[in-house]
C-alpha positions as CSV (number, residue, x, y, z in Angstrom):
1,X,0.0,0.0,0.0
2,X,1.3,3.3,-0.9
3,X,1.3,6.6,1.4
4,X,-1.8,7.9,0.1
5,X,-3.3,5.1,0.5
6,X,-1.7,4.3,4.1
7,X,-2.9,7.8,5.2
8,X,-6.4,7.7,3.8
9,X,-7.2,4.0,4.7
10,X,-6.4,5.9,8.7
11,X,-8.3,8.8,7.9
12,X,-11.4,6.9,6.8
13,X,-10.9,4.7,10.0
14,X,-11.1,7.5,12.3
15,X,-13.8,9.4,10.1
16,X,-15.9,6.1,10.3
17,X,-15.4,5.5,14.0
18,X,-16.7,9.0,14.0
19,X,-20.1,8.5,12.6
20,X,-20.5,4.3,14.3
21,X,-20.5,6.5,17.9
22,X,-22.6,9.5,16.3
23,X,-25.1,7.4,15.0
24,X,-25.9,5.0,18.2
25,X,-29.0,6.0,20.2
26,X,-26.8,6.5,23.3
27,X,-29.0,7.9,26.2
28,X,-28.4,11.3,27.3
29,X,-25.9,12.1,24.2
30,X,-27.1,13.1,20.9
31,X,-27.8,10.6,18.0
32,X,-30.2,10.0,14.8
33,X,-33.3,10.3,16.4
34,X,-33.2,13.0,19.6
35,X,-31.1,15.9,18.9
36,X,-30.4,18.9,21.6
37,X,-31.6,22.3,21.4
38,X,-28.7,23.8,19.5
39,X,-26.9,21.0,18.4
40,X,-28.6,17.9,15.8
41,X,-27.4,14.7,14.6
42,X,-26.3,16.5,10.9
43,X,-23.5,18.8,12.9
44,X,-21.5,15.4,13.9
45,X,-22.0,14.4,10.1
46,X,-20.8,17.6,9.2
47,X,-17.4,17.5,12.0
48,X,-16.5,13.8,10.8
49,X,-16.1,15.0,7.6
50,X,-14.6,18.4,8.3
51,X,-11.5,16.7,10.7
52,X,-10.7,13.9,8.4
53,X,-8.0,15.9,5.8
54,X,-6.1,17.0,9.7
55,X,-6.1,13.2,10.7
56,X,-4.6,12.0,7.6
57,X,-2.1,14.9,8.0
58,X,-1.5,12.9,11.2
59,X,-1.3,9.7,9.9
60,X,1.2,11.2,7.5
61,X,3.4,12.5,10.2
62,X,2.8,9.0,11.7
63,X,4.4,7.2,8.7
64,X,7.4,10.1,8.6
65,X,8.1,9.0,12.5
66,X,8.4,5.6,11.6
67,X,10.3,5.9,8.3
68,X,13.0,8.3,10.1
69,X,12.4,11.4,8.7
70,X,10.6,13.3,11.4
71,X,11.5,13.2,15.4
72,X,7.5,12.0,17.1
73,X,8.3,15.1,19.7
74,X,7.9,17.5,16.6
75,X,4.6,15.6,14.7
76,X,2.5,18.7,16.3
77,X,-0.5,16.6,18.1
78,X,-1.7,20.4,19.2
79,X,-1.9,21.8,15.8
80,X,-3.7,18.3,14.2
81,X,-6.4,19.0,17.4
82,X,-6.3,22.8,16.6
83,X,-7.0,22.6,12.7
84,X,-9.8,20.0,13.6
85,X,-11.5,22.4,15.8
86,X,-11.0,25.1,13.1
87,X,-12.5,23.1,10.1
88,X,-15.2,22.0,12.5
89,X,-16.4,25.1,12.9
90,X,-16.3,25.6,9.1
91,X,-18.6,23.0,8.5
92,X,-21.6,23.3,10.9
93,X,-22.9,25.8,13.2
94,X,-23.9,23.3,16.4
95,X,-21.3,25.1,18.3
96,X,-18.4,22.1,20.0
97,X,-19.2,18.8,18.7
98,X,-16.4,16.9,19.2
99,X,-13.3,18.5,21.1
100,X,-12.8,15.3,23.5
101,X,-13.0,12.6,20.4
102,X,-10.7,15.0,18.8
103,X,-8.4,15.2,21.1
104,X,-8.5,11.4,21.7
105,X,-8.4,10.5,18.1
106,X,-5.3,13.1,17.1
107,X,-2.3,11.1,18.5
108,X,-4.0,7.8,17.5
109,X,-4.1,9.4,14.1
110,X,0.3,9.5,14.4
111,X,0.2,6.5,16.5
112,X,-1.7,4.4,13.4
113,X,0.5,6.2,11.0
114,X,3.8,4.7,12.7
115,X,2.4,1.4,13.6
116,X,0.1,0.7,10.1
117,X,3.6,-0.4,8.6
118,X,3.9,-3.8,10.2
119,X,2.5,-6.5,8.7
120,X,-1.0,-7.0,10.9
121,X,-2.0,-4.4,13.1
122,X,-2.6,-5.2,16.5
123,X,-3.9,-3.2,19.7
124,X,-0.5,-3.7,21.6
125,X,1.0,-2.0,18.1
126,X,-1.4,0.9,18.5
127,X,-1.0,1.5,22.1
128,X,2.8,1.4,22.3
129,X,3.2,4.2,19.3
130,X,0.0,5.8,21.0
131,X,2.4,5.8,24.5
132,X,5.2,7.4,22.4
133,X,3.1,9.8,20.8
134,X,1.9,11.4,24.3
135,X,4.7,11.1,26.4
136,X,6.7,12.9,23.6
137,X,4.4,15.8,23.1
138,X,5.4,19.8,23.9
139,X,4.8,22.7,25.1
140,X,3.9,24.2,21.8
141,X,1.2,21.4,21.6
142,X,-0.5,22.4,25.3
143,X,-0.6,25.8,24.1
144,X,-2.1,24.6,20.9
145,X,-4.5,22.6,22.8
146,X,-5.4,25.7,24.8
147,X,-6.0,27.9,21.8
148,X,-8.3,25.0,20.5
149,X,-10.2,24.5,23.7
150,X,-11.0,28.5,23.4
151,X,-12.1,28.4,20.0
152,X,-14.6,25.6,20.5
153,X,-15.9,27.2,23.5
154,X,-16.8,24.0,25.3
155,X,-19.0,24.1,28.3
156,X,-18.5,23.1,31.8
157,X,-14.6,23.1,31.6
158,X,-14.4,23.6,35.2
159,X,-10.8,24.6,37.3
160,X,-7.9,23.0,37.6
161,X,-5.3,24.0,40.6
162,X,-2.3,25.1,38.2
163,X,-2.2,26.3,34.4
164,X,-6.2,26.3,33.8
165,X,-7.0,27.3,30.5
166,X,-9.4,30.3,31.4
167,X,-6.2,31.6,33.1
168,X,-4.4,33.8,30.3
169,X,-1.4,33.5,32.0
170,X,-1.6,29.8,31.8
171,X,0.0,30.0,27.5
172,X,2.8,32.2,28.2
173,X,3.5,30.1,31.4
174,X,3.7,26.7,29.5
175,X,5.8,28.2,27.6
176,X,8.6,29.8,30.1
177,X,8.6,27.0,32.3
178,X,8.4,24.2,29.4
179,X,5.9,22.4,30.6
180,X,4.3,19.6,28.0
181,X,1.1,18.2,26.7
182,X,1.6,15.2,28.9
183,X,2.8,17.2,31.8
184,X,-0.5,19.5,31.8
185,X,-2.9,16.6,31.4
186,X,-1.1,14.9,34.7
187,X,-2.5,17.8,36.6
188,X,-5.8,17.5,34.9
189,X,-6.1,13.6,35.3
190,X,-7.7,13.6,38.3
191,X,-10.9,16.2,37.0
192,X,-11.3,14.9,33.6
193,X,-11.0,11.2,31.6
194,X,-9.6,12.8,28.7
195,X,-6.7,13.5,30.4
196,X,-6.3,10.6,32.1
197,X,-6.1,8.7,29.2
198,X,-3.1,10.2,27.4
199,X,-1.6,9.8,31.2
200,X,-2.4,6.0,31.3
201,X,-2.1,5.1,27.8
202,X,-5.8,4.9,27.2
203,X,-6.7,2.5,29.9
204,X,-10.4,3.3,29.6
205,X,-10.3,3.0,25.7
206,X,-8.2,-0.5,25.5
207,X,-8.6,-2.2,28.6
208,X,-12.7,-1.5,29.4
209,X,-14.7,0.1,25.9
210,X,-12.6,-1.5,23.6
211,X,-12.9,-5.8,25.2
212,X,-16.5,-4.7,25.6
213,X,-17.1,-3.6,22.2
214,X,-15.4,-6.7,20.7
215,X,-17.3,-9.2,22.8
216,X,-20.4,-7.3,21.7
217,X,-19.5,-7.1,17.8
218,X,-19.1,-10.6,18.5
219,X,-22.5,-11.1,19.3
220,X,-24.6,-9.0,17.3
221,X,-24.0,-7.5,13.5
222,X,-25.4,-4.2,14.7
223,X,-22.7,-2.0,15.5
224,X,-25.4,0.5,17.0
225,X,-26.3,-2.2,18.9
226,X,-23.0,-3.3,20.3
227,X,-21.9,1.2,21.0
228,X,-25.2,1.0,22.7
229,X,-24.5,-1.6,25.0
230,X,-20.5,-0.6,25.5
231,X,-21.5,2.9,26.2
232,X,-23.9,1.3,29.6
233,X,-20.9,-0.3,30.6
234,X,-18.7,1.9,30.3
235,X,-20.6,4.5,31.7
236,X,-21.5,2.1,34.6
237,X,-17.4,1.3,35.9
238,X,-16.2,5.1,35.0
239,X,-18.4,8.1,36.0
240,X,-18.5,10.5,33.4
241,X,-16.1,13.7,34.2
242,X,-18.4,16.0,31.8
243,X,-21.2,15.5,34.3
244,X,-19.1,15.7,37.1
245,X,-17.4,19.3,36.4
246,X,-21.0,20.5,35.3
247,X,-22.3,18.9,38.4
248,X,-19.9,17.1,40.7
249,X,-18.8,13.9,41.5
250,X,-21.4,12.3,43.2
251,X,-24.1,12.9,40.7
252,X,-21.6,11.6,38.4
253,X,-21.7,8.3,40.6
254,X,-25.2,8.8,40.6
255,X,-25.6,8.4,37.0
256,X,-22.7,5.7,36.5
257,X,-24.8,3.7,39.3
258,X,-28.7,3.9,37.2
259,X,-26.6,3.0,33.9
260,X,-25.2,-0.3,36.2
261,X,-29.0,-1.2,36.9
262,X,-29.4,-1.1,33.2
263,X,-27.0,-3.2,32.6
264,X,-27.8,-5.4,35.1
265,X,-31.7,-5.6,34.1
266,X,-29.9,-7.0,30.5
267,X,-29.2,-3.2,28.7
268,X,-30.3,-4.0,25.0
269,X,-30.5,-7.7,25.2
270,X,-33.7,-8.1,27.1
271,X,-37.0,-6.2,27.1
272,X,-36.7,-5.6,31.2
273,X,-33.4,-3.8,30.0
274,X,-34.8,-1.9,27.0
275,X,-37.0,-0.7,29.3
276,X,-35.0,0.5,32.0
277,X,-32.9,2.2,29.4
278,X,-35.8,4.1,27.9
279,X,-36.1,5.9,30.9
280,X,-32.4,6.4,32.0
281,X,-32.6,7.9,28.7
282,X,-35.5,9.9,29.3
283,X,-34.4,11.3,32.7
284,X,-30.7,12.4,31.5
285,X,-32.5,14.4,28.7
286,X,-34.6,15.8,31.5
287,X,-31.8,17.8,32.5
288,X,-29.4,17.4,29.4
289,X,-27.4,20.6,29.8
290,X,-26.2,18.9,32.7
291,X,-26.3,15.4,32.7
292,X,-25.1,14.7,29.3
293,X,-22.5,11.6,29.1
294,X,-20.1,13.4,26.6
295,X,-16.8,12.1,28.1
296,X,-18.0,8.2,27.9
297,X,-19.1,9.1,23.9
298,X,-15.6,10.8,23.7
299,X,-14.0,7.2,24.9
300,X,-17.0,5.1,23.0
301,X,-15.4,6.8,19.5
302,X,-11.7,6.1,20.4
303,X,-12.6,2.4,21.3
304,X,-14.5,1.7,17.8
305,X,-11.3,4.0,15.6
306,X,-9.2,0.9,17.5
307,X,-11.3,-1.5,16.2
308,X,-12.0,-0.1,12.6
309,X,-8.6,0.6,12.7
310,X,-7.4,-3.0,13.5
311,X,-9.6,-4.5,10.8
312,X,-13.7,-4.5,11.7
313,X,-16.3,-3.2,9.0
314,X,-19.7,-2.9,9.4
């Protein structure tokens, strides 16, 4: 396969992963069939679409890491997140649609890139460049980050104790004191899941979403189906940090603990489940400015770009 063809075939993954996890009638989260007040199923469309020519850039970096001919401390994972925001908001107007997948999916983007090379992909492939790729990142990349977190505009950020991003000292400090990606997301890791996973080399994506997704693509050829059901338990072991910064951590728990009943009660495989998810669903979009699961769909996307990457099609 040639380089075009490399990047693309990475692109596509990621773009397709994209749409699986937009598409699934997740409760609480927008999808086909319930969209928010200001935001509708046609804006994710509209974002896979417009970050796909930034995550083959990354892919291309990717492949330049691996070849030799670029140093994975200069591929720019804070410019790749940064031009997806920016095209984002070139393609729809339903404000921040996907700043957490983004910045999930931009070093996977480099780490598929360096890894697509060997013969068979595999998972322990991905997540040793995707370890590389975040513990190499630089200050230029947090304040990239920063500058992209203020263009989307994302709501309930919440504080952190040192270098928030609503501080505007917090830029020209990263950049004095030389303090990375991976350093600023350490400080984070304990307020938000996003963070934690470039800290812990995706354990939530590769060692909970991801061996729940494949066990339920095993089981059924609806891959709504199977986000569905990966999302519940997900969402029932790791309370959502969205909800928790626009609410705290116990109604975080809260939440986490009605999507375990769910579960329990059989999620999408029985009718006593279906049920119970019905109105789990129907009581998070009771109050869905503030008890939206949008850090568990951030994590439900990176799990299915692993496995579209490592070979499944719908």
């Amino acid at each position: 396969m040639d380089l075009l063809n490399k990047t693309r075939q990475i692109s596509q993954c990621l773009e397709l992963a994209i749409l699986l996890e937009a598409s699934a009638h997740k409760p609480g989260n927008v999808n086909v069939v319930t969209d928010f007040e200001n935001t509708r199923y046609e804006h994710f469309l509209a974002s896979a679409v417009a970050v796909a020519p930034s995550l083959e850039s990354g892919a291309r970096q990717g492949i330049a890491v691996f070849e030799g001919r670029v140093d994975v401390a200069d591929v720019g994972v804070g410019t790749i997140i940064k031009n997806c925001v920016t095209e984002i908001a070139s393609w729809q107007h339903g404000g921040n649609t996907l700043l957490g997948t983004i910045i999930l999916l931009a070093p996977m983007s480099v780490a598929a890139g360096m890894a697509m090379n060997n013969a068979v992909l595999t998972a322990s492939d991905l997540r040793r460049s995707l370890k590389l790729v975040a513990e190499s990142t630089t200050p230029k990349d947090a304040v990239d980050l920063y500058e992209a977190i203020e263009a989307a505009n994302p709501s309930g950020l919440g504080k952190v104790p040192d270098l928030d991003v609503n501080d505007p000292a917090s830029k020209n400090r990263i950049l004095q004191e030389k303090v990375s990606l991976y350093e600023v997301f350490k400080i984070a890791e304990p307020y938000d899941t996003i963070c934690s996973e470039y800290v812990s080399n995706y354990h939530v994506t590769f060692d909970i979403a991801y061996p729940s997704l494949s066990k339920q693509l095993d089981q059924t050829a609806d891959p709504s189906l199977a986000t569905i059901q990966t999302f519940l338990e997900v969402l029932a072991r790791v309370p959502d940090t969205f909800i928790a910064r626009k609410t705290n951590i116990q109604k975080a728990r809260e939440v986490s603990s009605w999507a375990k009943k769910v579960v329990e009660r059989g999620g999408i495989e029985t009718a006593a489940g279906k049920r119970a998810l019905d109105k789990f669903d129907e009581e998070l979009r009771k109050q869905s400015n503030l008890l939206n699961p949008g850090t568990t769909a951030d994590i439900i996307a990176a799990a299915l770009a692993v496995k579209v990457l490592l070979g499944y099609r719908p």
